[in-house]
Backbone as CSV, one residue per row, in Angstrom:
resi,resn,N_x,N_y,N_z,CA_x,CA_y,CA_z,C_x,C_y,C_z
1,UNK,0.855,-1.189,0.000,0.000,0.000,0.000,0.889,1.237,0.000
2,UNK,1.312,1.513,-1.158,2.169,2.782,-1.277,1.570,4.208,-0.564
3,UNK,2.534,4.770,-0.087,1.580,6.005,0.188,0.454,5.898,1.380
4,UNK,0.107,4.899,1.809,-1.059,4.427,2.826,-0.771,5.073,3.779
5,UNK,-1.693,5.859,4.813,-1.686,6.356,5.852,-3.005,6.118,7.202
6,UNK,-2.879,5.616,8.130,-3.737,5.378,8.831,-4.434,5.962,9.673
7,UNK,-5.548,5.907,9.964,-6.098,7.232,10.440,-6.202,6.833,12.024
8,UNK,-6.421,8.077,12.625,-5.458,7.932,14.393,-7.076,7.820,15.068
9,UNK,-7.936,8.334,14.669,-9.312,8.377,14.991,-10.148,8.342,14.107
10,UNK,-11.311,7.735,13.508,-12.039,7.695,12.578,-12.555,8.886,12.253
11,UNK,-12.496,9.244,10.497,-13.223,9.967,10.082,-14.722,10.118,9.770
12,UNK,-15.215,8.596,9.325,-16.653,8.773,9.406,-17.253,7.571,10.830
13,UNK,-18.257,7.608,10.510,-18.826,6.136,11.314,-19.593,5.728,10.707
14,UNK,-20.379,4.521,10.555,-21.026,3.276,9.797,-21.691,2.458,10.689
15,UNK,-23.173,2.671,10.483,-24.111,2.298,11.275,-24.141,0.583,11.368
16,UNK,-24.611,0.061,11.868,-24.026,-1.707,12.454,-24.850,-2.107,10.915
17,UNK,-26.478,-1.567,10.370,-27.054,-2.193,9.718,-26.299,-2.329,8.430
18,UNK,-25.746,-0.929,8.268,-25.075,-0.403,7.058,-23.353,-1.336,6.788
19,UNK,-23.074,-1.169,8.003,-21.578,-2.153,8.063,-22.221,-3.570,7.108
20,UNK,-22.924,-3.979,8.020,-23.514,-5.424,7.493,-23.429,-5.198,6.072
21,UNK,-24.870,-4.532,5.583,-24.993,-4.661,4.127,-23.704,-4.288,3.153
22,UNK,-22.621,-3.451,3.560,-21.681,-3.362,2.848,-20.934,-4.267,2.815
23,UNK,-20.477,-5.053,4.270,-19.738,-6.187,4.178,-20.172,-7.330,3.007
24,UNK,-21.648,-7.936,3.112,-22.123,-9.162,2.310,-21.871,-8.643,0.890
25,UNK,-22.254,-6.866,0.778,-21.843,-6.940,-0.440,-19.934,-6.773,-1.178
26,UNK,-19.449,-6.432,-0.228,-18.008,-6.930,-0.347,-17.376,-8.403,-0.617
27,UNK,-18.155,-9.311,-0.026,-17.726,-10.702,-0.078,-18.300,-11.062,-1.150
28,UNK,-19.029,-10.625,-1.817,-18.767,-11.114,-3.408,-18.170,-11.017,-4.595
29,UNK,-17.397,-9.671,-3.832,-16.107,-9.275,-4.841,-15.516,-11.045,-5.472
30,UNK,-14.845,-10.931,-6.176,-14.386,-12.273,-7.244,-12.837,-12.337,-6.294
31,UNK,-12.169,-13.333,-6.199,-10.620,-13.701,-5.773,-10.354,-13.838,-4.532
32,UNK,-9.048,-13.749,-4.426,-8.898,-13.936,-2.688,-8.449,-12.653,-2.022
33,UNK,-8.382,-11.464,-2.785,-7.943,-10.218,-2.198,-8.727,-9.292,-1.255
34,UNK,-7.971,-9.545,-0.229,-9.328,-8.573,0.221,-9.345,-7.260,-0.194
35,UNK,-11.012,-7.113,-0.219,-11.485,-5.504,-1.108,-11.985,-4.505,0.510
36,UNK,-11.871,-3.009,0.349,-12.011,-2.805,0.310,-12.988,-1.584,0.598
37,UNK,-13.715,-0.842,0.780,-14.810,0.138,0.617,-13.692,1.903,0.490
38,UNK,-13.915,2.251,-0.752,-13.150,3.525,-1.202,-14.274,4.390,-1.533
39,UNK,-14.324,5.623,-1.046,-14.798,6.688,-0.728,-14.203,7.717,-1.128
40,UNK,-15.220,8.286,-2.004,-14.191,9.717,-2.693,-15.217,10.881,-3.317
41,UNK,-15.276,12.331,-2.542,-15.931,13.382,-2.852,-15.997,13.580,-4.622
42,UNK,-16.738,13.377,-5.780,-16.469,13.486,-6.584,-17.751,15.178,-6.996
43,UNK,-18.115,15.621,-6.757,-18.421,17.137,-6.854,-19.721,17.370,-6.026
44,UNK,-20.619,18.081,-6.234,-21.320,18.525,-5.742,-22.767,18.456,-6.162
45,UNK,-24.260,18.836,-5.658,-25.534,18.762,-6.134,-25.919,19.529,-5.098
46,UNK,-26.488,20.906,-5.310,-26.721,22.169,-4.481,-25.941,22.386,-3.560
47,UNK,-26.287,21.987,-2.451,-25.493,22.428,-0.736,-25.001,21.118,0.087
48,UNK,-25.004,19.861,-0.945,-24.716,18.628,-0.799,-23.515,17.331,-1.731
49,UNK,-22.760,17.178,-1.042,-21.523,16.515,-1.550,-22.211,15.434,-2.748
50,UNK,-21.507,14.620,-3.788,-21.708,13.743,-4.483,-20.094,12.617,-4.065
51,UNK,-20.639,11.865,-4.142,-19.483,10.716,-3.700,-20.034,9.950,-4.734
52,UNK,-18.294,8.728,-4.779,-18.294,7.649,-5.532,-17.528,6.675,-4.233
53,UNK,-18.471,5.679,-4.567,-18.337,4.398,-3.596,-18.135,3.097,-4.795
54,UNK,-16.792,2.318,-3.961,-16.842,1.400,-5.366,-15.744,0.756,-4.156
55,UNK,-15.962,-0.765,-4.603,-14.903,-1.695,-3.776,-13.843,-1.665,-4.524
56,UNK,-12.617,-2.017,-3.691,-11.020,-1.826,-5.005,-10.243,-3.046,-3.320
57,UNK,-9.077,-3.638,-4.062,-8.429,-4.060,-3.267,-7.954,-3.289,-2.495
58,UNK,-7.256,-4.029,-0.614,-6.895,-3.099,0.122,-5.090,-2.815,-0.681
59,UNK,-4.605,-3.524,-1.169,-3.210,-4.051,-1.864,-3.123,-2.452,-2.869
60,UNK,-4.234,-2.235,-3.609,-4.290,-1.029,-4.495,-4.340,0.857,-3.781
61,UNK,-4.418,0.471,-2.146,-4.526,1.392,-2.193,-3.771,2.639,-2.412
62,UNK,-4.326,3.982,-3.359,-3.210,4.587,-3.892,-2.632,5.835,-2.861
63,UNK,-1.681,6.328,-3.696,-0.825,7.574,-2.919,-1.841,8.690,-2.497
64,UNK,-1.640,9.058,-0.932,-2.026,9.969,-0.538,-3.748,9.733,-0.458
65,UNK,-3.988,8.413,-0.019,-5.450,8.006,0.358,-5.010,7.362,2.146
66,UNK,-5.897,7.612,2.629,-6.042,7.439,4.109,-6.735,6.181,4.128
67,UNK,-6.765,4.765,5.515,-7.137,4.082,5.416,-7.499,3.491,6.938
68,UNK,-8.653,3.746,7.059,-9.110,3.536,8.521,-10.142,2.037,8.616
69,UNK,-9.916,1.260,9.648,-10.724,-0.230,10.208,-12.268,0.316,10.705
70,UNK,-13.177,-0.276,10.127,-14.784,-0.588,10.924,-14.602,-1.846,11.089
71,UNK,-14.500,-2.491,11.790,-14.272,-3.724,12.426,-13.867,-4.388,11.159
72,UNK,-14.831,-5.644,10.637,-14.044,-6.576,9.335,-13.503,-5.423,8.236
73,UNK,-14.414,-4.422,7.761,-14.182,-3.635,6.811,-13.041,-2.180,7.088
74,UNK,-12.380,-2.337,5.939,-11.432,-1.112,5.540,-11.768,-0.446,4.539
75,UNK,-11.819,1.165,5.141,-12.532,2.047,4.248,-11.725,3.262,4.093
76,UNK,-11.422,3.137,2.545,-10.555,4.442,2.011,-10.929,6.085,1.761
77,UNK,-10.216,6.830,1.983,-10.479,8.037,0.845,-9.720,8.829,0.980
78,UNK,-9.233,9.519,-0.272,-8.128,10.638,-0.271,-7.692,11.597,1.105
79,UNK,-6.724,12.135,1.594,-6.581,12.284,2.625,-6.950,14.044,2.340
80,UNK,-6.827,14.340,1.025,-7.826,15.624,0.562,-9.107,15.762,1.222
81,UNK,-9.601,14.543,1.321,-11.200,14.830,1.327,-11.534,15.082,2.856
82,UNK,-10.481,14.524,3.741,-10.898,14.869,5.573,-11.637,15.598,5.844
83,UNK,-11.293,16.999,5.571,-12.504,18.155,5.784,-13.536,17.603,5.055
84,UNK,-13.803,17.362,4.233,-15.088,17.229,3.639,-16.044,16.168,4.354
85,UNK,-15.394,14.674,4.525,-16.226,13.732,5.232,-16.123,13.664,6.777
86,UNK,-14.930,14.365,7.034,-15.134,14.386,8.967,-16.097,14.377,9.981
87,UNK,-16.870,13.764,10.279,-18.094,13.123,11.092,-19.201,12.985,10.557
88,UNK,-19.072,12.422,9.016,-20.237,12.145,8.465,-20.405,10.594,8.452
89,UNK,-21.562,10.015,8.393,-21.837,8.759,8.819,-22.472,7.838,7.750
90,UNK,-22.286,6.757,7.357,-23.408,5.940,6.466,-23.899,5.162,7.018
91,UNK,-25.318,5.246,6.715,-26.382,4.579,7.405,-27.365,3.864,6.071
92,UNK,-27.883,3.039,6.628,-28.705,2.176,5.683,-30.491,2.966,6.128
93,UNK,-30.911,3.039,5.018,-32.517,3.615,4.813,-33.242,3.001,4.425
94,UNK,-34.370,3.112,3.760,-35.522,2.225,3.245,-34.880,2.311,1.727
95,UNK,-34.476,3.464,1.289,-34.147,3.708,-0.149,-32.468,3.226,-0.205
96,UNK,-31.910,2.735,0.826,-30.697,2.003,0.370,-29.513,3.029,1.395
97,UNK,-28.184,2.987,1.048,-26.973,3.554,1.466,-27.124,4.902,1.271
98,UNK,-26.912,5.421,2.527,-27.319,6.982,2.438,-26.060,7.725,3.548
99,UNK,-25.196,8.805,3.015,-24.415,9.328,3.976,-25.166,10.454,4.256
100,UNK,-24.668,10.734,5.661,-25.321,11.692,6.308,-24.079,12.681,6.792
101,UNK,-23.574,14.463,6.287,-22.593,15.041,6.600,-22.795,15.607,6.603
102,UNK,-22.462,16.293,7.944,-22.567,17.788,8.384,-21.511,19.080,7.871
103,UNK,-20.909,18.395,6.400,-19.923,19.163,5.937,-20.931,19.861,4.431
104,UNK,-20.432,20.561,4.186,-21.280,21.498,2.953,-20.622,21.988,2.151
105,UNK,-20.762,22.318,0.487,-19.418,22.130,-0.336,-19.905,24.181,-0.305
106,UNK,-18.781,24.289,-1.078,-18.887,25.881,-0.786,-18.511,26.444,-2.490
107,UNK,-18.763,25.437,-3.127,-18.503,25.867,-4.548,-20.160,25.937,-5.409
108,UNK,-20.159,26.216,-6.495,-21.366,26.639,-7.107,-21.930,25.269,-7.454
109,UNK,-23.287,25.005,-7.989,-23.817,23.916,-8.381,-23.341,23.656,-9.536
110,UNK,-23.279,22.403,-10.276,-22.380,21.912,-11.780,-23.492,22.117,-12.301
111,UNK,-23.421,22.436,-13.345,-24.066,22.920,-14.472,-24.947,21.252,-15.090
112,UNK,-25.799,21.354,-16.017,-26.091,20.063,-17.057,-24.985,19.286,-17.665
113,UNK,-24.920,18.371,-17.876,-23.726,17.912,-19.088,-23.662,18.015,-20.166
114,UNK,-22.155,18.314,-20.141,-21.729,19.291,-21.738,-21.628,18.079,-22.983
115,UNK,-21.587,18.492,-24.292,-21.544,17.681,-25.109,-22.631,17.466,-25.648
116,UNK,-22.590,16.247,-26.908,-24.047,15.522,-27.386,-23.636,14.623,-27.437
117,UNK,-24.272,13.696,-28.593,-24.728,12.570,-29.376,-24.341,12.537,-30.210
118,UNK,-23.924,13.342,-30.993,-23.101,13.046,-32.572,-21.773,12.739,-32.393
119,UNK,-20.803,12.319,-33.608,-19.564,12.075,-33.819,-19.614,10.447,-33.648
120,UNK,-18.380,10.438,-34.411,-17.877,8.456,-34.066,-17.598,7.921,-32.635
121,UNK,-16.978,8.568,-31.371,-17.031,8.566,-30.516,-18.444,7.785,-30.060
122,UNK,-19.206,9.056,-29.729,-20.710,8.296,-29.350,-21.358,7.273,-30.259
123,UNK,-21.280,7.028,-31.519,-21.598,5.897,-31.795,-21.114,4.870,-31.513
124,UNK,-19.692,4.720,-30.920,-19.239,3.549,-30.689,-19.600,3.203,-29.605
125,UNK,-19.932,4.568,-28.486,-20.588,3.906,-26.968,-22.046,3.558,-26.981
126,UNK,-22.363,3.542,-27.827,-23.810,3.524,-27.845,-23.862,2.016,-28.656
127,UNK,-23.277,1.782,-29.643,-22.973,0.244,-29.659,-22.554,-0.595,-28.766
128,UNK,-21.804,-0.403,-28.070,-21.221,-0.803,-26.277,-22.063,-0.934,-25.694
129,UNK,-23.201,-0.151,-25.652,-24.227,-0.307,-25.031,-25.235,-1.252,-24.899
130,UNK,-25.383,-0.975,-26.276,-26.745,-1.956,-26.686,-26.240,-3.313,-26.796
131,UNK,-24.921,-3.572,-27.126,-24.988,-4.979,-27.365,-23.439,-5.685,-26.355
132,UNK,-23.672,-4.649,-25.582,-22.262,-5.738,-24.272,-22.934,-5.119,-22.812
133,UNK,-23.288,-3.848,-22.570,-24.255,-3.498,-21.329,-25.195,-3.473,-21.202
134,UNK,-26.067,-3.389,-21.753,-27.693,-3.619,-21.034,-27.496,-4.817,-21.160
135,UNK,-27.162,-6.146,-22.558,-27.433,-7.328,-21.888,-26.974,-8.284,-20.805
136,UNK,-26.035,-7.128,-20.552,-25.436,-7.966,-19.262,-25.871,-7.380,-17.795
137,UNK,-26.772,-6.346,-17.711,-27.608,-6.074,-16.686,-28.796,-5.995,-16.709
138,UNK,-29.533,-6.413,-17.883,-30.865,-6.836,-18.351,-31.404,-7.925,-17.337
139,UNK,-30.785,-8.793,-16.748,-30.873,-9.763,-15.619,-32.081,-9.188,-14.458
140,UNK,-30.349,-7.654,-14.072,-31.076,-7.455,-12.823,-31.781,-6.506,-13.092
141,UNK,-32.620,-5.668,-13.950,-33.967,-5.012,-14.321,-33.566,-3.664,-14.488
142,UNK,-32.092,-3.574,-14.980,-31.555,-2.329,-15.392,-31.106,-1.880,-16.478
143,UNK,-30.834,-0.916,-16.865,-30.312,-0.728,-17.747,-29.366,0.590,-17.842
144,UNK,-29.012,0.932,-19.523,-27.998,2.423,-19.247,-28.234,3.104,-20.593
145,UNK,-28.259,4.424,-20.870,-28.631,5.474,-22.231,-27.649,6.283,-22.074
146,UNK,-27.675,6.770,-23.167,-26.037,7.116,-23.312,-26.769,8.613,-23.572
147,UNK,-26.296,9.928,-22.134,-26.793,10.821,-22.205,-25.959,11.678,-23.220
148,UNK,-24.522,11.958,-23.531,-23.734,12.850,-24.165,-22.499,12.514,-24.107
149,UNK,-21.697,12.967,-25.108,-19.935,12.784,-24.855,-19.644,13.790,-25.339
150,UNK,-18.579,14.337,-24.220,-18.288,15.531,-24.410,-15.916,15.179,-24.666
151,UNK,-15.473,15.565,-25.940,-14.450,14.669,-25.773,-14.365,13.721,-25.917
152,UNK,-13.618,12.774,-24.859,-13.443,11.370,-24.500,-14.509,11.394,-22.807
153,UNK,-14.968,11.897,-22.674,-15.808,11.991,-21.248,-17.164,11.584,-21.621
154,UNK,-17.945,10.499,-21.320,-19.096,9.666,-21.661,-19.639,10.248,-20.025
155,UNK,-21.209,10.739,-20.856,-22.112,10.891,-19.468,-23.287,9.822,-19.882
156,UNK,-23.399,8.733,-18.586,-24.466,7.743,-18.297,-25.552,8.348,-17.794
157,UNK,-26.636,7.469,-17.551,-28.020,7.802,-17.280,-28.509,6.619,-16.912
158,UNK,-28.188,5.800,-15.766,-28.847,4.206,-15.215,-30.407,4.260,-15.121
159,UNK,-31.268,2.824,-15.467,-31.943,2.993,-15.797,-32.799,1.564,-14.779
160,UNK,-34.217,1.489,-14.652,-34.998,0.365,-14.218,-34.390,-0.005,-12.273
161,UNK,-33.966,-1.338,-12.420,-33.523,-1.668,-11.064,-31.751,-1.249,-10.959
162,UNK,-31.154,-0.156,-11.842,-29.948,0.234,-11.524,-29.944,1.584,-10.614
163,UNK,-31.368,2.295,-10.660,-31.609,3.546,-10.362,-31.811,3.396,-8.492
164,UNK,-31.558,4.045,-7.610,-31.780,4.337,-6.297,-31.523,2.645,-5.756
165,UNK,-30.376,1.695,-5.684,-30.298,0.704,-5.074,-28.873,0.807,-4.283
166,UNK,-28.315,2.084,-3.616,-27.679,2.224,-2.598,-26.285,1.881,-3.292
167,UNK,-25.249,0.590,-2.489,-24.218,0.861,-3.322,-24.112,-0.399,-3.873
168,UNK,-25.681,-1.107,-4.425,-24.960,-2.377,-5.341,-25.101,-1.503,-6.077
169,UNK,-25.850,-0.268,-6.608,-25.783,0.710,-7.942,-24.224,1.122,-8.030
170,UNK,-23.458,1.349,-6.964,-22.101,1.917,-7.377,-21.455,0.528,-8.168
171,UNK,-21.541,-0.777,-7.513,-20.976,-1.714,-7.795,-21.407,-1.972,-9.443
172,UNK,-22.912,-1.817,-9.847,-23.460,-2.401,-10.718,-22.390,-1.029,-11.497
173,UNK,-22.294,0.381,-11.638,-21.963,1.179,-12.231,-20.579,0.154,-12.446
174,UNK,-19.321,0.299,-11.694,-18.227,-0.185,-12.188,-18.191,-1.064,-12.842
175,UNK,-18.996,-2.153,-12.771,-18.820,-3.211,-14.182,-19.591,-2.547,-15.373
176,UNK,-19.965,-1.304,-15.429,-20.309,-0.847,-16.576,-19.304,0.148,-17.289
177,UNK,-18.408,0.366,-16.393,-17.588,1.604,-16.582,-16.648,0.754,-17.245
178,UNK,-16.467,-0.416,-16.520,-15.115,-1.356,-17.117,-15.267,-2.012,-18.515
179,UNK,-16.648,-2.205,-19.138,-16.812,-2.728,-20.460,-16.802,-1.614,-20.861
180,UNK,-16.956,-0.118,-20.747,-16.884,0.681,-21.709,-15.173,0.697,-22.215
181,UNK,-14.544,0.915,-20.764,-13.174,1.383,-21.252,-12.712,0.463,-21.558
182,UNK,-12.752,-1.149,-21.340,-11.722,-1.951,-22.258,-12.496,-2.010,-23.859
183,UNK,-13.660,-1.970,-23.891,-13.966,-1.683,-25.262,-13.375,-0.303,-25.742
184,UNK,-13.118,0.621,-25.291,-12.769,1.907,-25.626,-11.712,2.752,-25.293
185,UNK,-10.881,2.436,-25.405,-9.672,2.791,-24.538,-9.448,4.176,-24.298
186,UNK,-9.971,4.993,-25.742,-9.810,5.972,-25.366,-10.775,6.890,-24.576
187,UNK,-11.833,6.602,-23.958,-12.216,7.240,-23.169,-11.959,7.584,-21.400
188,UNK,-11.672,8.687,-21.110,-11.161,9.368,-20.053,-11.869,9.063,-18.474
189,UNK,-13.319,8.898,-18.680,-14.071,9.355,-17.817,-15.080,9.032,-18.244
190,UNK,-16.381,7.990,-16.988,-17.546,7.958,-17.607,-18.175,8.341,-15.855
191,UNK,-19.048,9.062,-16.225,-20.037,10.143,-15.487,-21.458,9.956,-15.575
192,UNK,-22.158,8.899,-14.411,-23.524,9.121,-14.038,-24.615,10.165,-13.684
193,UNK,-25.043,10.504,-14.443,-25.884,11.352,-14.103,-27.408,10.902,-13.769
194,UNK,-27.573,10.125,-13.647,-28.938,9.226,-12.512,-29.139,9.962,-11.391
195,UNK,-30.391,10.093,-11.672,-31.066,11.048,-10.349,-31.350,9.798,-9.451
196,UNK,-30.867,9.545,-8.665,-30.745,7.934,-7.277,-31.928,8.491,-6.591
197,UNK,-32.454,9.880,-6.382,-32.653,10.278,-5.032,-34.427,10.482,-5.483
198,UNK,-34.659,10.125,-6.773,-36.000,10.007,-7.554,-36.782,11.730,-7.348
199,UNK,-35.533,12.669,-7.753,-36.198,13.761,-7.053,-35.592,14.559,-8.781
200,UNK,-35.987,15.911,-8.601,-35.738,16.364,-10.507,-34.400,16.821,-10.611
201,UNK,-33.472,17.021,-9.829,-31.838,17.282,-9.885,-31.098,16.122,-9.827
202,UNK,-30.428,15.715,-11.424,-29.582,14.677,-10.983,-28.241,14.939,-10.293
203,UNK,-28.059,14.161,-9.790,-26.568,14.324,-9.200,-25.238,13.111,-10.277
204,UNK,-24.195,13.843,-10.241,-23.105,13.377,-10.591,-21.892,12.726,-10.081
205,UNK,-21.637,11.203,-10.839,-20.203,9.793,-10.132,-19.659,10.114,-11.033
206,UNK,-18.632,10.262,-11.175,-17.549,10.293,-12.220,-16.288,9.043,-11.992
207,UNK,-15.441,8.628,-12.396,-14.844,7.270,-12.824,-13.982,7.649,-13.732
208,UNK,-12.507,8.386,-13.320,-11.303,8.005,-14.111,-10.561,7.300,-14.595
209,UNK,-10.244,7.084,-15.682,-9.477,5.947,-15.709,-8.041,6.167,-14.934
C-alpha cells in the first residue's frame, strides 16, 4: 500500500445495519484479495456533496489516500477529502446507502452535461451499449442510455432496477464503466448522471481511468 496512511481516529462512522450490508456486499467481490470500501468526494448537487463508492483491493490502495478499520471492513479516501467527510456517517434507509454530513461544499452547483450525441465517438458507446451493457444487466432489471460525450468523457443515465439501489448501484456502475473502457480505450471518464434520489436534480459519479 504505497503512500497508505492510517487514520489515528475515525473519520466517518457506519451504522451496524449499514456495516452489514456493505460487508455481504463486499464478499462477493471475485478472488482472494481482500477488497475494500473507497470513498471519494467526486463534486457537488446544491449544498450537498456527491461521492463515488466502489470496492477496489486493500493491496491497491493509492498515494495519498487514508485508510481507517470498521471492524471486518477497511474504508478508504483521499486524505484531501478529511474536511469534507469528517463526522459524516453511512447509514442504511428504506431507499438504500445513504451518507449523512454535516460538511457542505462551498462551490457553485455543476451545471447540465456538456456535449451531445453526434460524432464516431458516441456511436461507438452507444454500440457498447446496446450490445455488451444492457445485456449484461438486463438480468437485474436495469439498464444504461447514453446521455452525451463531451471529448473522451461519456455521461451515463442508469436505468430500471440500476436507479436508487444504494451501493450495489455503485458496484453495478463499475462493471459498466469497465466494459466501456476496455472496449474503448480511449475514453477518459464515464459520469452518471442518474437522479438515485427520484427527485428532478440529478446528481453526478464520475470514474477516471
Amino acid at each position: 500500500m504505497l503512500g497508505s496512511l492510517m487514520t489515528d481516529t475515525p473519520v466517518l462512522t457506519i451504522t451496524e445495519d449499514a456495516l452489514s450490508m456493505i460487508i455481504s456486499l463486499r464478499d462477493q467481490e471475485p478472488g482472494d484479495d481482500e477488497y475494500g470500501l473507497s470513498i471519494e468526494v467526486t463534486g457537488m448537487r446544491g449544498m450537498e456533496f456527491n461521492y463515488e463508492l466502489a470496492f477496489v483491493p486493500v493491496a491497491d490502495l493509492k498515494q495519498g489516500w487514508v485508510l481507517e478499520r470498521h471492524g471486518d471492513l477497511a474504508v478508504m479516501f483521499p486524505e484531501s477529502d478529511i474536511p469534507k467527510l469528517q463526522g459524516a456517517s453511512l447509514t442504511l434507509t428504506d431507499q438504500g446507502l445513504a451518507m449523512n454530513n454535516p460538511n457542505t461544499p462551498s462551490s457553485p452547483e455543476m451545471g447540465p452535461p456538456p456535449g451531445d450525441l453526434e460524432g464516431p465517438l458516441a456511436e461507438r458507446v452507444q454500440t457498447v451499449i446496446d450490445t455488451r451493457v444492457n445485456p449484461a444487466i438486463a438480468a437485474h432489471g436495469g439498464g444504461a442510455e447514453l446521455v452525451s460525450v463531451d471529448g473522451t468523457v461519456v455521461y451515463l443515465r442508469l436505468q430500471g432496477g440500476c436507479v436508487g439501489c444504494g451501493l450495489a448501484t455503485v458496484t453495478l456502475k463499475q462493471g459498466i464503466e469497465r466494459i466501456l473502457v476496455e472496449a474503448i480505450p480511449e475514453i477518459t471518464e464515464v459520469v452518471d448522471v442518474t437522479d438515485h434520489t427520484a427527485g428532478t436534480d440529478p446528481y453526478y459519479q464520475s470514474s477516471k481511468k
